[in-house]
gemmi code that builds the backbone of each chain (N, CA, C; Angstrom):
import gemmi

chains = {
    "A": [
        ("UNK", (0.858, -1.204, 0.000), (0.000, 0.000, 0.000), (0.884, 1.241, 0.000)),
        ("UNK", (0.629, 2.065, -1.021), (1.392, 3.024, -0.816), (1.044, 4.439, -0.194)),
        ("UNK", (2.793, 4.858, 0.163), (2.173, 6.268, 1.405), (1.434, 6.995, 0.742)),
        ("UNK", (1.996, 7.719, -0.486), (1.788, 8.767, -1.236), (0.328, 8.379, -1.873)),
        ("UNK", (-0.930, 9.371, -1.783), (-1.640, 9.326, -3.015), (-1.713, 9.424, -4.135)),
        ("UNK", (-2.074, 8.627, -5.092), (-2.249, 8.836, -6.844), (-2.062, 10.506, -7.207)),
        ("UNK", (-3.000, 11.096, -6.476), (-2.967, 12.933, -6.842), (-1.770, 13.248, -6.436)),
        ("UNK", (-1.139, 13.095, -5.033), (-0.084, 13.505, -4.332), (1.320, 12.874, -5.365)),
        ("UNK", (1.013, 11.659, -5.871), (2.361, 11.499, -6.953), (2.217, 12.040, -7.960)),
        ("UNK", (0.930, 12.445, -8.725), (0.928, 12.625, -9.901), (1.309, 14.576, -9.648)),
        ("UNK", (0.917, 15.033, -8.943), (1.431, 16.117, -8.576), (3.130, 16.661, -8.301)),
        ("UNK", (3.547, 15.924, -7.655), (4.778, 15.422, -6.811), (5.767, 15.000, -8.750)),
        ("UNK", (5.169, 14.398, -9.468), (6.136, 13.950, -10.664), (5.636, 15.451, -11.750)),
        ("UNK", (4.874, 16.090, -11.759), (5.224, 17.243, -12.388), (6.029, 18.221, -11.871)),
        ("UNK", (5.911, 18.537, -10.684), (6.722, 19.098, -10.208), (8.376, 19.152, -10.232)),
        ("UNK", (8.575, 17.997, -10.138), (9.923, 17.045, -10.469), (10.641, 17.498, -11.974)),
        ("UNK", (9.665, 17.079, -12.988), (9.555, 17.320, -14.002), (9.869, 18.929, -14.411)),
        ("UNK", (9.428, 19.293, -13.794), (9.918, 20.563, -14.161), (10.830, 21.591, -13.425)),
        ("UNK", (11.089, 21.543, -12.128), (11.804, 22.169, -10.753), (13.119, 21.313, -11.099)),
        ("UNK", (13.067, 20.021, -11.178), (14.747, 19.816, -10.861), (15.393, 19.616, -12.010)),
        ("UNK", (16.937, 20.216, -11.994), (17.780, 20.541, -12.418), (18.772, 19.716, -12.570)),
        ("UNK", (19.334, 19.050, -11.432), (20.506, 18.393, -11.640), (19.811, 17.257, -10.123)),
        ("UNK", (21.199, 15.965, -10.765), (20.389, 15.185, -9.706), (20.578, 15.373, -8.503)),
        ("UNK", (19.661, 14.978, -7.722), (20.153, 14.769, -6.290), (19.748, 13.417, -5.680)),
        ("UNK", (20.905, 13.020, -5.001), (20.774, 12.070, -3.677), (20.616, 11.932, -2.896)),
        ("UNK", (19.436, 11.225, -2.430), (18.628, 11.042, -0.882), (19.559, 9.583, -0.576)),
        ("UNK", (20.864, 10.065, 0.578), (21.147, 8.684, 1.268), (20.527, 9.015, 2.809)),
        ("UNK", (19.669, 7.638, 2.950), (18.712, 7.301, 4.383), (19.858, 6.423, 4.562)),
        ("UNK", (20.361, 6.801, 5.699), (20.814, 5.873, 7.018), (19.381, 5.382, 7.676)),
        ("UNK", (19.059, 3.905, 7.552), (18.088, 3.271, 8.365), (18.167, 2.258, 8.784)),
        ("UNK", (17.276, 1.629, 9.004), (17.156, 0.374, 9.074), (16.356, -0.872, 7.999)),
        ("UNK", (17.509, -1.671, 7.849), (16.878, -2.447, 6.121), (15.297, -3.566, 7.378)),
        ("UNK", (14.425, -3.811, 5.643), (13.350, -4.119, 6.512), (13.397, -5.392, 6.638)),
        ("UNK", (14.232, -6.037, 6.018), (14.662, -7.684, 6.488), (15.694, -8.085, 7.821)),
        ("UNK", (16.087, -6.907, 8.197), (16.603, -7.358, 9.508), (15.940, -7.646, 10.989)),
        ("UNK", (16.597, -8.622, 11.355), (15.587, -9.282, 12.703), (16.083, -7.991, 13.898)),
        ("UNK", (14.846, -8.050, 14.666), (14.882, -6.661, 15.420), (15.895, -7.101, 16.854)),
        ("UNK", (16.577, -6.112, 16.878), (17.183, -6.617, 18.173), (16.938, -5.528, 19.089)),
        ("UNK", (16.502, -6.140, 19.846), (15.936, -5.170, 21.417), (17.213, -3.575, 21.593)),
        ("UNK", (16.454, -2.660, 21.623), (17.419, -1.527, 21.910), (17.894, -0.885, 20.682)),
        ("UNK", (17.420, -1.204, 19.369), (17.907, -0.850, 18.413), (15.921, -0.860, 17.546)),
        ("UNK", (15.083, -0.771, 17.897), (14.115, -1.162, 17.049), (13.826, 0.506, 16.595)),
        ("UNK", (13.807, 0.731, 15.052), (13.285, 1.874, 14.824), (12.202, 1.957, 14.263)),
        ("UNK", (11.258, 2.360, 15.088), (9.626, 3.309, 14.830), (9.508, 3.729, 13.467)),
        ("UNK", (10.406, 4.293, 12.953), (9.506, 4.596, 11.648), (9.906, 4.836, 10.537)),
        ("UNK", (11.654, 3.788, 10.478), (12.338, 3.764, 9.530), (11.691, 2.389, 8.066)),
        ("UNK", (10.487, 2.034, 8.666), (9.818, 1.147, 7.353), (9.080, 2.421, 6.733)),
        ("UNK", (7.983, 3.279, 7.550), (7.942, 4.315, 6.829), (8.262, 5.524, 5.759)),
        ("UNK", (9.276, 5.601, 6.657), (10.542, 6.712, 5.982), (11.204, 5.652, 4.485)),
        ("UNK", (11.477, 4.496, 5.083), (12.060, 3.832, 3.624), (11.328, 3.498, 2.142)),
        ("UNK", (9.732, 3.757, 2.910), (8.785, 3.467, 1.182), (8.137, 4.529, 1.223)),
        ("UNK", (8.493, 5.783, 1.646), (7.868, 7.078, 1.035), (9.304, 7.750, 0.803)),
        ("UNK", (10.690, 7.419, 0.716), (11.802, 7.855, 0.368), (11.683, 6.655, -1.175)),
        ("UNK", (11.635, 5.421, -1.300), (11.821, 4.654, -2.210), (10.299, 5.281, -3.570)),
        ("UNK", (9.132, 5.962, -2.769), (8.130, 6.151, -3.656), (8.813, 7.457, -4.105)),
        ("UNK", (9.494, 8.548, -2.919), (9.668, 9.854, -4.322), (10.622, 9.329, -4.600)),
        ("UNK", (11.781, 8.732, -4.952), (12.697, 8.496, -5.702), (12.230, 7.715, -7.087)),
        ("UNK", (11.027, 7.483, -6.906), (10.363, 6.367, -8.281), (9.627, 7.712, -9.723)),
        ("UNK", (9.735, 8.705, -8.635), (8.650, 9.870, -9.190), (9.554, 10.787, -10.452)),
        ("UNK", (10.621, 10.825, -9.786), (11.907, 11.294, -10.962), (13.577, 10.368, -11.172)),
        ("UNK", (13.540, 10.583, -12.626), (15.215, 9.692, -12.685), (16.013, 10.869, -12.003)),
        ("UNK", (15.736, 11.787, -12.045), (16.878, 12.198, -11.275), (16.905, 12.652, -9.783)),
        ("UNK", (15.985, 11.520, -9.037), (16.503, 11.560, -7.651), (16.893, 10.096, -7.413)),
        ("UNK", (18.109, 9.947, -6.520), (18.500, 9.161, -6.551), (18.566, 8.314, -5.048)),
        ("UNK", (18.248, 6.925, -4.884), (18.272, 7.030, -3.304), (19.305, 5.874, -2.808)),
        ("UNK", (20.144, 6.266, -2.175), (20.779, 5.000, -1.441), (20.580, 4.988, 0.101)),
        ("UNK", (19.942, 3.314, 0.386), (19.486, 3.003, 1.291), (21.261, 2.242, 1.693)),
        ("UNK", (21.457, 3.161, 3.215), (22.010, 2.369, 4.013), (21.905, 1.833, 5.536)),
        ("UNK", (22.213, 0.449, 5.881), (21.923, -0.296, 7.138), (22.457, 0.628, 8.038)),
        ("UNK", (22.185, 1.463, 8.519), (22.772, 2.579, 9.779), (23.936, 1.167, 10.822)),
        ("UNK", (23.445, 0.346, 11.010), (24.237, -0.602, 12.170), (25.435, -0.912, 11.420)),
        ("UNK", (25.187, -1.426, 9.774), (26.852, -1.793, 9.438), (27.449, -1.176, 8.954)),
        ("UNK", (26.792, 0.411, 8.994), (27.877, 1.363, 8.391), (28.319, 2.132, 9.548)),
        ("UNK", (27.849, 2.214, 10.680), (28.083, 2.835, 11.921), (29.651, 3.748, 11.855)),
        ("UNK", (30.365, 3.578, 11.520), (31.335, 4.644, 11.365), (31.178, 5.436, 10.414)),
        ("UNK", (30.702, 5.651, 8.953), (30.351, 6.483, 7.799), (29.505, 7.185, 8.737)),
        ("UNK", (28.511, 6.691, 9.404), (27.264, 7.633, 9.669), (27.866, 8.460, 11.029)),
        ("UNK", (29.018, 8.009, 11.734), (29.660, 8.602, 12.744), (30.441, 9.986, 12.464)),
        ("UNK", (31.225, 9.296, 11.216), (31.684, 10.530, 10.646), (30.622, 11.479, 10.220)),
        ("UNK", (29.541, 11.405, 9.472), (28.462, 12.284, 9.019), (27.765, 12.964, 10.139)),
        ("UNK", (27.858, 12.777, 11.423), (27.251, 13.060, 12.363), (26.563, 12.528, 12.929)),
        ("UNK", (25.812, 11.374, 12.129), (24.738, 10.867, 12.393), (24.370, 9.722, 13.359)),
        ("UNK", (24.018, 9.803, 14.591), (23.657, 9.167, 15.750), (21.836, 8.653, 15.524)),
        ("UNK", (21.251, 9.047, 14.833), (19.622, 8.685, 15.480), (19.302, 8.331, 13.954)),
        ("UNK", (18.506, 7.586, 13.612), (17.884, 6.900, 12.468), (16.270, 6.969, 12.332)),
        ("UNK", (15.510, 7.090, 11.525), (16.495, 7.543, 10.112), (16.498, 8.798, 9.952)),
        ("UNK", (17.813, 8.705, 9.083), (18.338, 10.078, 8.929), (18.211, 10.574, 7.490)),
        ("UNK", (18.371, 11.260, 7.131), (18.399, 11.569, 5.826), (19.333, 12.334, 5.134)),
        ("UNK", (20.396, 12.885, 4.236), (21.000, 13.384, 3.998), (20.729, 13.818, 2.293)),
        ("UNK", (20.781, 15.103, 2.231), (20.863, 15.191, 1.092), (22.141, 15.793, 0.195)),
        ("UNK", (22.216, 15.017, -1.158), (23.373, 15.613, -1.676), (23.029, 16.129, -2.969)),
        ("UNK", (23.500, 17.207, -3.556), (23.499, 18.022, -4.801), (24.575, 19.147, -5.263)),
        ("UNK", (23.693, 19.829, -5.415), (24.417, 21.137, -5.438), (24.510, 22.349, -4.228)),
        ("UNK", (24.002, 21.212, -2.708), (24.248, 21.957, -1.718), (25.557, 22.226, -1.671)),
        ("UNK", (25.912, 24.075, -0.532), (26.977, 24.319, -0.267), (27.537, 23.162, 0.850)),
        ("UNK", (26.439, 23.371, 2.080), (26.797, 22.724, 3.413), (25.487, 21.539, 3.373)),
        ("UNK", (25.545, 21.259, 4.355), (25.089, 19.912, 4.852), (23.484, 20.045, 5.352)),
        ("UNK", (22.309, 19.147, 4.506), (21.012, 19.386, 4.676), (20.641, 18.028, 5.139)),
        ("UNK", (20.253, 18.011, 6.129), (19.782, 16.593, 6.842), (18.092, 16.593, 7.159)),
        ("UNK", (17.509, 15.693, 7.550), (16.006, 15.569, 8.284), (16.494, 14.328, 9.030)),
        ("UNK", (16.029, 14.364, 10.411), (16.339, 13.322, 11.283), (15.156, 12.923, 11.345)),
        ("UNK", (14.529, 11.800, 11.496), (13.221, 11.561, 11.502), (12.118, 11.594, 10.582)),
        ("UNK", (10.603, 10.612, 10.614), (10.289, 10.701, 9.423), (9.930, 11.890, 8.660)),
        ("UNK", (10.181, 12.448, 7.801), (9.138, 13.789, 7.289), (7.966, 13.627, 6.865)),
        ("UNK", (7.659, 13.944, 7.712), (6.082, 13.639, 7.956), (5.305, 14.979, 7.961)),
        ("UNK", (4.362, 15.029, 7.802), (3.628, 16.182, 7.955), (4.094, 18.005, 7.136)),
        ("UNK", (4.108, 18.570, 8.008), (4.840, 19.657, 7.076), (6.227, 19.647, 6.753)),
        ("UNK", (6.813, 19.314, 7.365), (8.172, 18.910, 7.201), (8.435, 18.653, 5.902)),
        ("UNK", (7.341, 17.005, 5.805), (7.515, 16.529, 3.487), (7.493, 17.939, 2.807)),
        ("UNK", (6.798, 18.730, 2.940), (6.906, 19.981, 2.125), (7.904, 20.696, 2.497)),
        ("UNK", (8.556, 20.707, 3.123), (10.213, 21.033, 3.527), (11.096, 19.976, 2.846)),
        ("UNK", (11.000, 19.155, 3.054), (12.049, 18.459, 2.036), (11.418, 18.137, 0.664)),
        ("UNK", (10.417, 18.575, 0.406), (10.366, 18.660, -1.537), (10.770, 19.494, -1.801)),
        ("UNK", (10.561, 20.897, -0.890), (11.498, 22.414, -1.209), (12.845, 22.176, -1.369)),
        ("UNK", (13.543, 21.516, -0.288), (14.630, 21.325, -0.135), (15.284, 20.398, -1.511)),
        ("UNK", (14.438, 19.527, -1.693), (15.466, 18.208, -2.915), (15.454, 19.406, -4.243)),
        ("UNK", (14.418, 20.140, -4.589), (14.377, 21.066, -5.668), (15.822, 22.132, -5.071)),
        ("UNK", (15.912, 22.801, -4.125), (16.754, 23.626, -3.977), (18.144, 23.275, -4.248)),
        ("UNK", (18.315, 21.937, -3.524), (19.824, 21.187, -3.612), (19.908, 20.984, -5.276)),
        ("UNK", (18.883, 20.351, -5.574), (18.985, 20.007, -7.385), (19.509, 21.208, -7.995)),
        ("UNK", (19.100, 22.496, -7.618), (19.537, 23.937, -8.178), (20.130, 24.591, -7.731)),
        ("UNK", (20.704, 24.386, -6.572), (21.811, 24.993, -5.996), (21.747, 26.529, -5.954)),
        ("UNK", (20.099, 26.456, -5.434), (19.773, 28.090, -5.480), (18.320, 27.783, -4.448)),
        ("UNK", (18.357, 29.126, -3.585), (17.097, 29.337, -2.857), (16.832, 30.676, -2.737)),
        ("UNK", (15.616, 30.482, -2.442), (14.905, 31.887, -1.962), (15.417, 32.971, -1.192)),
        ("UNK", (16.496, 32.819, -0.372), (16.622, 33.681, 0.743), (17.128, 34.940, -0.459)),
        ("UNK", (16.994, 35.720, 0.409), (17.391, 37.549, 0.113), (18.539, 37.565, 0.229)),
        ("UNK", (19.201, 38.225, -0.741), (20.827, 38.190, -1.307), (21.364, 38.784, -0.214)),
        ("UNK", (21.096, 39.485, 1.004), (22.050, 40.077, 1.607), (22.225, 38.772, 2.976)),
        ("UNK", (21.047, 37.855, 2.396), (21.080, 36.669, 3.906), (22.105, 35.767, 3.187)),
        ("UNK", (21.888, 35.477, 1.642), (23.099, 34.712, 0.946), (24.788, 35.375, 1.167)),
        ("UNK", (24.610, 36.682, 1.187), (26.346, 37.156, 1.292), (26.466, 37.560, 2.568)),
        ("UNK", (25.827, 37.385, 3.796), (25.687, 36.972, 5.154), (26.657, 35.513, 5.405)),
        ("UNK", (25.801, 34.460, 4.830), (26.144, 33.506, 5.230), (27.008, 32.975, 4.378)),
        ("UNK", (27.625, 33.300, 2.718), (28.809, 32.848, 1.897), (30.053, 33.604, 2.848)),
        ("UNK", (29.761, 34.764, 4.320), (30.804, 34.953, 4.793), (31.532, 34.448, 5.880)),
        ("UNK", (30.575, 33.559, 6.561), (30.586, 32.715, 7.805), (31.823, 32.018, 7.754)),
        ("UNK", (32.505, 32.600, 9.468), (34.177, 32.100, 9.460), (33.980, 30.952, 9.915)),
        ("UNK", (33.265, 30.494, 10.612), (33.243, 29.144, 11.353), (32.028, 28.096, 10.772)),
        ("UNK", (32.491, 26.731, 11.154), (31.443, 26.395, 10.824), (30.155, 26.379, 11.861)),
        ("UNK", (28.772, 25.935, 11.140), (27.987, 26.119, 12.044), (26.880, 25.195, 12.177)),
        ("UNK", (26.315, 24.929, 13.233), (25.638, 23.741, 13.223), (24.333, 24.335, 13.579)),
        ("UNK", (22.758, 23.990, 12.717), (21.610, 24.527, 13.251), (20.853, 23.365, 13.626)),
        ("UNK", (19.969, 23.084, 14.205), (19.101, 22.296, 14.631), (17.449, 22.648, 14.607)),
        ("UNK", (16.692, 22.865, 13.755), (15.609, 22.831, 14.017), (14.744, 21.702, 14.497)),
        ("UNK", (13.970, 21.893, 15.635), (13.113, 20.710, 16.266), (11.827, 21.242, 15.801)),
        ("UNK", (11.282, 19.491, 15.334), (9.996, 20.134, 14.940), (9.039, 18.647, 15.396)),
        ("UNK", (7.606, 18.686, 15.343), (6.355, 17.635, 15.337), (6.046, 17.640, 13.916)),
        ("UNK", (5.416, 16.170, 14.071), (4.836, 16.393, 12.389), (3.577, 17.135, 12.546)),
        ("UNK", (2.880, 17.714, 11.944), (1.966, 18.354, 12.466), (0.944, 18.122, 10.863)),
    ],
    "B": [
        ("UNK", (17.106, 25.849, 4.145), (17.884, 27.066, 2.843), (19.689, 27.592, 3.579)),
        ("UNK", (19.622, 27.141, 5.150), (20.877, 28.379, 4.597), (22.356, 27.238, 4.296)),
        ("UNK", (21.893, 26.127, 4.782), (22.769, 25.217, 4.490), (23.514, 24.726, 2.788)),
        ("UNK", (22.222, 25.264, 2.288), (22.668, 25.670, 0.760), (23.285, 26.231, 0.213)),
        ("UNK", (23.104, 27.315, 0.715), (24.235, 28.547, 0.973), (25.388, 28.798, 1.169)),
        ("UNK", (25.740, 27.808, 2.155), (27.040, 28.268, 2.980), (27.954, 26.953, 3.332)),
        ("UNK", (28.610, 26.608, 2.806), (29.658, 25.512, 3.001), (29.921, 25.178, 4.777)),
        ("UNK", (29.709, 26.409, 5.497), (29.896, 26.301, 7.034), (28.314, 25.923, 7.778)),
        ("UNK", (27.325, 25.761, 6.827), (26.565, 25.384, 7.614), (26.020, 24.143, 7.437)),
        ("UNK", (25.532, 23.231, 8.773), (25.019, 21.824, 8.968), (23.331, 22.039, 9.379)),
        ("UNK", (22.235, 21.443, 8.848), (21.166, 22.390, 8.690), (20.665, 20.796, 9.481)),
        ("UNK", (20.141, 21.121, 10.247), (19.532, 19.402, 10.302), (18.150, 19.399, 11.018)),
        ("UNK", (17.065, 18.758, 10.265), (15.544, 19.402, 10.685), (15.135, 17.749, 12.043)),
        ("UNK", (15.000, 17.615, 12.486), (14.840, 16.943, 13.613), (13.232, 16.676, 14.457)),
        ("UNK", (12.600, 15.378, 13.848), (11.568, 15.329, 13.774), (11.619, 14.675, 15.562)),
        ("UNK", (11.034, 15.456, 16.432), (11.387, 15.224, 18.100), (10.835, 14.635, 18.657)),
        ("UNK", (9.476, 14.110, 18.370), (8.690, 13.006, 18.834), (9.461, 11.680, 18.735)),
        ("UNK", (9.825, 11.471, 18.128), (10.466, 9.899, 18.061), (11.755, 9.946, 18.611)),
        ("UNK", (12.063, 10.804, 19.160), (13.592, 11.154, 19.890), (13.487, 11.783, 21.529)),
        ("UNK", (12.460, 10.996, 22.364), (12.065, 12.108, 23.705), (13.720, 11.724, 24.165)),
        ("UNK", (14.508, 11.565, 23.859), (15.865, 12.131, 25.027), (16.708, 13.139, 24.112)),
        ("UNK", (16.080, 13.324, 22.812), (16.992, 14.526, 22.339), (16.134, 15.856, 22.820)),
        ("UNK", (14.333, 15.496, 22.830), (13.451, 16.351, 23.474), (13.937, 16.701, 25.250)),
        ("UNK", (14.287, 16.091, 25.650), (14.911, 16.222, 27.305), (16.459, 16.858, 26.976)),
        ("UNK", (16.813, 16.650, 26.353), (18.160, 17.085, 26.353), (18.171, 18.713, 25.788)),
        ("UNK", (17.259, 18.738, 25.307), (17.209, 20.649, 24.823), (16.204, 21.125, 25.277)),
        ("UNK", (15.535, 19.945, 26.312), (14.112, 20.968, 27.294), (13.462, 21.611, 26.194)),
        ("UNK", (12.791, 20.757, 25.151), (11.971, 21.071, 24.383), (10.453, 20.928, 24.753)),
        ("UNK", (10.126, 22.295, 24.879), (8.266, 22.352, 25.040), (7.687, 22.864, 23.967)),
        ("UNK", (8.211, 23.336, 23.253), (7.252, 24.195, 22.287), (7.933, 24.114, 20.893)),
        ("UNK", (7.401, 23.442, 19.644), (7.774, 23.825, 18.531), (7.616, 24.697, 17.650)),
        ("UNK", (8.301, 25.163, 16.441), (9.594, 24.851, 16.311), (11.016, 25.372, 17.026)),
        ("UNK", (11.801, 24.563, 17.576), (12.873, 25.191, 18.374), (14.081, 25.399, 18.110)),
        ("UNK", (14.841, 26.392, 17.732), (16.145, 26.205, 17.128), (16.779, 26.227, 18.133)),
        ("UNK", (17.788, 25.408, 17.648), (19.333, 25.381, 18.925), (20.476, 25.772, 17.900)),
        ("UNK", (21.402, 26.830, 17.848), (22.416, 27.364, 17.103), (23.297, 26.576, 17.718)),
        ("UNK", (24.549, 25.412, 17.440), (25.620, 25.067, 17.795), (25.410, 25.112, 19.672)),
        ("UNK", (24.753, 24.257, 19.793), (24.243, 24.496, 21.732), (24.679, 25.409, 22.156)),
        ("UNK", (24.346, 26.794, 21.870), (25.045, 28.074, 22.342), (23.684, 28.735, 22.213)),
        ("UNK", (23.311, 28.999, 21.609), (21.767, 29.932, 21.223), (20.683, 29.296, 21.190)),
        ("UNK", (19.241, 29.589, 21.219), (18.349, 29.021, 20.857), (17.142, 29.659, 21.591)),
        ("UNK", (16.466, 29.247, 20.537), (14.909, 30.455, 20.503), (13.769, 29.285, 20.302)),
        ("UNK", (12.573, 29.762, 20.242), (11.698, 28.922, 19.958), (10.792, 29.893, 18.964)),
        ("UNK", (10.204, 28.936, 18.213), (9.251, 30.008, 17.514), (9.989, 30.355, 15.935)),
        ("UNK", (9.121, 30.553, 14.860), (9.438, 30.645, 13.801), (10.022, 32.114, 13.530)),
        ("UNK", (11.399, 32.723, 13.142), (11.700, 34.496, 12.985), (11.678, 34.723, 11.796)),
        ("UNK", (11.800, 35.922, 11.572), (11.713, 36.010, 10.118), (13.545, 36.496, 9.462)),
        ("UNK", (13.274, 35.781, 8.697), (14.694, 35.280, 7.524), (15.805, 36.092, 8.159)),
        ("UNK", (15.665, 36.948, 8.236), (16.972, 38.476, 8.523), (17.604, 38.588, 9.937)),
        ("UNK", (16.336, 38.126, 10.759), (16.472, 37.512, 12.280), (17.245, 36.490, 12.378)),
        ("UNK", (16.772, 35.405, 11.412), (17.355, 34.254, 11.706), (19.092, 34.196, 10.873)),
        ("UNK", (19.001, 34.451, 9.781), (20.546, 34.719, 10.042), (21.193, 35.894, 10.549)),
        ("UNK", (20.613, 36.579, 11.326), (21.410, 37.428, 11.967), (22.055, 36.439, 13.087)),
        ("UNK", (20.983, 35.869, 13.471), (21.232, 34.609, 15.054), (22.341, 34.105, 14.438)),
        ("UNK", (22.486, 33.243, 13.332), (23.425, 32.877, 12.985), (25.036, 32.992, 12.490)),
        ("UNK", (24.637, 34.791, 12.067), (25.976, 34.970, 12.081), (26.871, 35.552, 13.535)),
        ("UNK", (25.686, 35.673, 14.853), (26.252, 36.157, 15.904), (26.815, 35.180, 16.480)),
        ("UNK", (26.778, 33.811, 15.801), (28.131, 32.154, 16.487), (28.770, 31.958, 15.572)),
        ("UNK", (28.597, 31.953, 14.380), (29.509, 31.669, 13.407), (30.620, 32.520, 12.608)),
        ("UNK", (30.267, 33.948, 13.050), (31.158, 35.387, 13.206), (30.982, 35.788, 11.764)),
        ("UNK", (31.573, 37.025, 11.206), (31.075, 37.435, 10.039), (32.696, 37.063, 9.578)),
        ("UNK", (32.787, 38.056, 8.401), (34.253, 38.070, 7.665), (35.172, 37.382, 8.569)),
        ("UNK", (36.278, 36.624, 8.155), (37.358, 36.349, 8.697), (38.145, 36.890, 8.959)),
        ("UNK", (38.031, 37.881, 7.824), (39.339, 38.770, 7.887), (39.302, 40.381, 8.562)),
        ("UNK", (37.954, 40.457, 9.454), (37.484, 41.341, 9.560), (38.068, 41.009, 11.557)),
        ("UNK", (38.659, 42.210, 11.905), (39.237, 42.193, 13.228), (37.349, 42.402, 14.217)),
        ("UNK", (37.719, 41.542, 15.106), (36.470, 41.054, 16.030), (36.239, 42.596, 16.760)),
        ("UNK", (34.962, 43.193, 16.270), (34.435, 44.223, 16.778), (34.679, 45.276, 15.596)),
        ("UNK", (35.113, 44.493, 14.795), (35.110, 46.220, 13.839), (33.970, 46.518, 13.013)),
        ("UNK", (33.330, 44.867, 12.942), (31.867, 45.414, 12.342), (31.019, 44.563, 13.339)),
        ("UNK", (29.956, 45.689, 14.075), (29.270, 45.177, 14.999), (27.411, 44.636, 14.164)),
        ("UNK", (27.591, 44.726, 13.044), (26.445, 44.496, 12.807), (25.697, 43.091, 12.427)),
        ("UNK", (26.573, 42.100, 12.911), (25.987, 40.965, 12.907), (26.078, 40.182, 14.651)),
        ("UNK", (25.332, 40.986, 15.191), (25.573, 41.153, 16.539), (24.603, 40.011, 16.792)),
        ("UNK", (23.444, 39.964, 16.239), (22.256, 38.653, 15.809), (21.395, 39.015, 17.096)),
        ("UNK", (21.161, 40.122, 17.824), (20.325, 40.290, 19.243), (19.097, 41.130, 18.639)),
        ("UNK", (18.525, 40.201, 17.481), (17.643, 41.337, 16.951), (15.947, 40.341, 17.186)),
        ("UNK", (15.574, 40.370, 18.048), (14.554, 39.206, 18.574), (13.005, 40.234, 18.258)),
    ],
}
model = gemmi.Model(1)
for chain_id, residues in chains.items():
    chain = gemmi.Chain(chain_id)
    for i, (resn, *xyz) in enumerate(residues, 1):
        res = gemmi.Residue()
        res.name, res.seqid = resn, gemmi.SeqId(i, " ")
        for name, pos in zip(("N", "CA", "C"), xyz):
            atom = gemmi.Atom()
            atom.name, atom.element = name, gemmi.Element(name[0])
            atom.pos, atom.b_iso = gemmi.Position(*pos), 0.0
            res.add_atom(atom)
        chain.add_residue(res)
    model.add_chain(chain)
structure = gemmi.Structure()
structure.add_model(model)
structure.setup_entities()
């Protein structure tokens, strides 16, 4: 059964169709759904996250998704930062580093369809003086938005 | 968006229900909550100019710019 509705894909693949630019890669650190659960490690809602990440990746050739086992890559995802599953990472034509920890669910999905179009174009909305703001940033910087699906 | 932007930034959206000890660990009551590099943090959505102002008041402006000679990314603009 799938997450996405018929309208919601058929919507979701024009969009695609016409917004993205160059490809981008959705790698999910999760959990694969053939693995036997071992107590202390069971994740809530990485079957979710893995067939509404595997449905938009079906919607355009040029998103691309690699699913990895968060447990046997545990040092890649250490280096990436990444402690909590699933995670999401996106790669394109971002400058810095665009993640979603958790499922995107709710408003959020419309944050990361903004987002896979933005990375694909390596261009966003913000106001040029917030872009030559932040192309000046000496350090690096880490943001965290917490959010509910709502 | 600003992680797009800026090679120095790590943007990471953090869905907190399925994480109550990252919710205990930043004494999260109210969404949405930003935490700047565990140094800053506000709750509540600002608008764009606010929010990277917040951001450039941890991550500093120019490099090459001696600390205090330009006070205008001071980011205390709430």
């Amino acid at each position: 059964m799938a997450i996405l509705s018929d309208a919601d894909r058929d919507y979701l693949s024009r969009l695609f169709a016409e917004r993205l630019a160059d490809p981008v890669k959705i790698r999910l650190y999760t959990q694969k759904l053939t693995q036997l659960s071992i107590p202390g490690y069971d994740c809530a809602t990485c079957r979710e996250t893995n067939e509404l990440m595997e449905e938009l990746a079906s919607l355009s050739d040029k998103i691309e998704l690699e699913l990895l086992d968060f447990l046997q890559v545990r040092q890649q995802a250490a280096q990436e930062g990444i402690t909590e599953i699933p995670a999401i990472v996106l790669e394109g034509k971002n400058k810095g580093k665009v993640r979603f920890i958790g499922v995107p669910a709710g408003y959020e999905f419309a944050t990361l369809i903004e987002d896979l179009v933005d990375v694909s174009r390596g261009t966003t909305g913000l106001q040029p003086l917030s872009r030559e703001i932040l192309g000046k940033l000496a350090r690096p910087v880490h943001i965290q938005v917490f959010v509910t699906p709502t | 968006m600003m992680a797009i932007e800026s090679d120095k930034v790590t943007a990471d959206v953090v869905e907190v229900s399925e994480f109550p000890h990252i919710a205990q660990r930043y004494r999260i009551y109210a969404v949405p909550k930003i935490v700047i590099d565990e140094t800053l943090e506000f709750e509540g959505a600002r608008p764009e100019a606010a929010f990277v102002a917040a951001v450039e008041s941890v991550a500093g402006g120019p490099a090459e710019t001696e600390e205090g000679a330009s006070s205008s990314g001071d980011g205390r603009r709430t």
